[in-house]
Structure formats: C-alpha cells, structure tokens
Short mmCIF file of the C-alpha atoms (twelve columns), coordinates in Angstrom:
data_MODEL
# 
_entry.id   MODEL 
# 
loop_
_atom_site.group_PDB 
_atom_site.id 
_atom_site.type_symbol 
_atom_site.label_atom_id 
_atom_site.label_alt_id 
_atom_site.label_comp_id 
_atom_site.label_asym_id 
_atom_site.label_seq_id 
_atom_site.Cartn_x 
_atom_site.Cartn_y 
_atom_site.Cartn_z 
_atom_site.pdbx_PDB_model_num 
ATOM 1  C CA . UNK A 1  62.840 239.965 127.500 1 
ATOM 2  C CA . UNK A 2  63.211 242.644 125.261 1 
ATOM 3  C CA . UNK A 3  64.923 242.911 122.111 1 
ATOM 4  C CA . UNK A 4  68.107 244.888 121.408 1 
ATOM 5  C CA . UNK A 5  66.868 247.811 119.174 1 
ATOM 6  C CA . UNK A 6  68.715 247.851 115.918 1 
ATOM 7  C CA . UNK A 7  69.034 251.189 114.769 1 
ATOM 8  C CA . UNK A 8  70.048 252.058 111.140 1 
ATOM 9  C CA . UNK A 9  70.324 255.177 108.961 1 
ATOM 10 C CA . UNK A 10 70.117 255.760 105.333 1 
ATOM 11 C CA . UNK A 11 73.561 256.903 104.115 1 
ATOM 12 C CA . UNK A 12 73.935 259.807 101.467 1 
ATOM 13 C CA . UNK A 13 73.807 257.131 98.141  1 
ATOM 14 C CA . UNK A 14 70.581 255.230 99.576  1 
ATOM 15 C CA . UNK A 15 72.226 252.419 101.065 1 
ATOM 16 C CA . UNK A 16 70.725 251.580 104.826 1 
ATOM 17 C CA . UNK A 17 73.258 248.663 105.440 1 
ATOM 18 C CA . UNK A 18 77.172 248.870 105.249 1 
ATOM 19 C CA . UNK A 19 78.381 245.773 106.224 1 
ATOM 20 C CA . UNK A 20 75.617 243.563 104.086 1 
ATOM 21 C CA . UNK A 21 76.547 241.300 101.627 1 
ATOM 22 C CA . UNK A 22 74.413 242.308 97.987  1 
ATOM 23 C CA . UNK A 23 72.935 239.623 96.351  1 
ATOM 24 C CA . UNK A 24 71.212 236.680 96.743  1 
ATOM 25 C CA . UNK A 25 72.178 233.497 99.131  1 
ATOM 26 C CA . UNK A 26 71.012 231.962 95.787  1 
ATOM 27 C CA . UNK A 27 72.770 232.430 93.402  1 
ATOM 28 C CA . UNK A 28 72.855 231.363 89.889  1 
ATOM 29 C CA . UNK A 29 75.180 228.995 88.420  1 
ATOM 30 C CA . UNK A 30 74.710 227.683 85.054  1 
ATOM 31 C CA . UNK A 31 72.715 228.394 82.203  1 
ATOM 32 C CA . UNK A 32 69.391 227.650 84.142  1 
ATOM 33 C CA . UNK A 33 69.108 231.327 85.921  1 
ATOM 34 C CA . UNK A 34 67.865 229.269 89.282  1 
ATOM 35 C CA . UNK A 35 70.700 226.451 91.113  1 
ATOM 36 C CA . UNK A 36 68.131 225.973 93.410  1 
ATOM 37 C CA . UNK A 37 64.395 225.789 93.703  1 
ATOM 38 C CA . UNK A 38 62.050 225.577 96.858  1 
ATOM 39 C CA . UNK A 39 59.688 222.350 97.340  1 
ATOM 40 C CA . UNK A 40 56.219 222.896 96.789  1 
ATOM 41 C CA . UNK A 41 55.668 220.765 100.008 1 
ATOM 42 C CA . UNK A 42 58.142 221.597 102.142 1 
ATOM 43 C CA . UNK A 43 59.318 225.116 101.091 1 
ATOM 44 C CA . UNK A 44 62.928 224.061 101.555 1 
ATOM 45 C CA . UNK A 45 65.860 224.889 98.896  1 
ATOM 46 C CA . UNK A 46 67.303 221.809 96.768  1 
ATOM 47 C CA . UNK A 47 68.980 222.014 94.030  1 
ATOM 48 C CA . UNK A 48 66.657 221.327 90.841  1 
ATOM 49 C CA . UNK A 49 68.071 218.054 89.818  1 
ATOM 50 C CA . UNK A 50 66.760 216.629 93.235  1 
ATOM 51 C CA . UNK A 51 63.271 217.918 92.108  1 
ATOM 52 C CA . UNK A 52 60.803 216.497 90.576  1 
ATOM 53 C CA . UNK A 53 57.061 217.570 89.005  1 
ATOM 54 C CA . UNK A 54 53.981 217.048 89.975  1 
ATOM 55 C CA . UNK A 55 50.465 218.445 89.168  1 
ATOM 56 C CA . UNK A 56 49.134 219.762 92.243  1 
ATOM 57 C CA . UNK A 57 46.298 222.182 92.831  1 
ATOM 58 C CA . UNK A 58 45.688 222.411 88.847  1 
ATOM 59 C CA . UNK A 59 49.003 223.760 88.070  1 
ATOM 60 C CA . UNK A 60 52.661 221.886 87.861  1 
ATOM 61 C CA . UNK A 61 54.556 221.939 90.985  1 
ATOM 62 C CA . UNK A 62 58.513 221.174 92.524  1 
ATOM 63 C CA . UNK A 63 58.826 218.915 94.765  1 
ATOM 64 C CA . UNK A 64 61.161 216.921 96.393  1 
ATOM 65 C CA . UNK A 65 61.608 213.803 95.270  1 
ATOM 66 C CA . UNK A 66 61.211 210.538 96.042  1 
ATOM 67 C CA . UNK A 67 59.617 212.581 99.228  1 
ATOM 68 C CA . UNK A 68 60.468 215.120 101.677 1 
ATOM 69 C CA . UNK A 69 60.357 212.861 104.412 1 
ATOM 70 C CA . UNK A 70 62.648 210.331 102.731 1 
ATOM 71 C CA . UNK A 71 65.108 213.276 101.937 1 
ATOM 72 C CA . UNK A 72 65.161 214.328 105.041 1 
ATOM 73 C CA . UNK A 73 65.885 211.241 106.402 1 
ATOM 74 C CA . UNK A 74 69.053 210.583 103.883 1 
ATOM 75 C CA . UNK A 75 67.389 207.654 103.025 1 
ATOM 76 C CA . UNK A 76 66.950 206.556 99.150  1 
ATOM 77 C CA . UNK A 77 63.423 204.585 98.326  1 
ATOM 78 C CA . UNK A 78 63.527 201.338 96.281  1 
# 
C-alpha cells in the first residue's frame, strides 16, 4: 500500500502550510508558562497538578501520580 504523496510549496512570505493552525496544542494558561507537562514514565500530557516529583536517574523528574497505571485505569489509590 502506498502512501498518498503530500505535496507542498513554500509560498512567497515563507509559510509551507495554509490551512495550519500556529501554535502549540499546548498552550499556556496561567502564570506557570506550561498547563501541561509530559510524565517522565509514560511520556503522556497531564496537567501539572496531577504530577508529582520524583528523583530518578540523578535528576528530579514528573510523573504521574499516584501511578500511570492507576491513572490510566481512573482508579484513585488508598
């Protein structure tokens, strides 16, 4: 199966895409310039009260918390 080929061109001001959205699907809201943070563990976005710190590999890490299983699952630990 092949792809469809996707072909673009670079308009006159630089821009290759016309119908893009700019930005980020992340986008800031608050003072905090990040809503959202990706887990450590898991590499999924959550927003950063649903984070929490640990120390892994030497250096302090996000991740979900209680656990990315348990989040997952919609289930809350005891």
């Amino acid at each position: 199966m092949a792809k469809d080929e996707v072909k673009t061109t670079i308009e006159a001001d630089g821009l290759r895409y016309r119908s893009k959205a700019s930005g980020s699907p992340f986008s800031s809201a608050g003072v905090f310039s990040a809503a959202t943070m990706s887990c450590f563990l898991c590499g999924k976005h959550r927003a950063r009260a649903s984070l929490k710190s640990r120390k892994l590999l030497g250096k302090t890490q996000f991740v979900c918390a209680p656990s990315c299983k348990e989040v997952e699952a919609g289930t809350p630990s005891p």
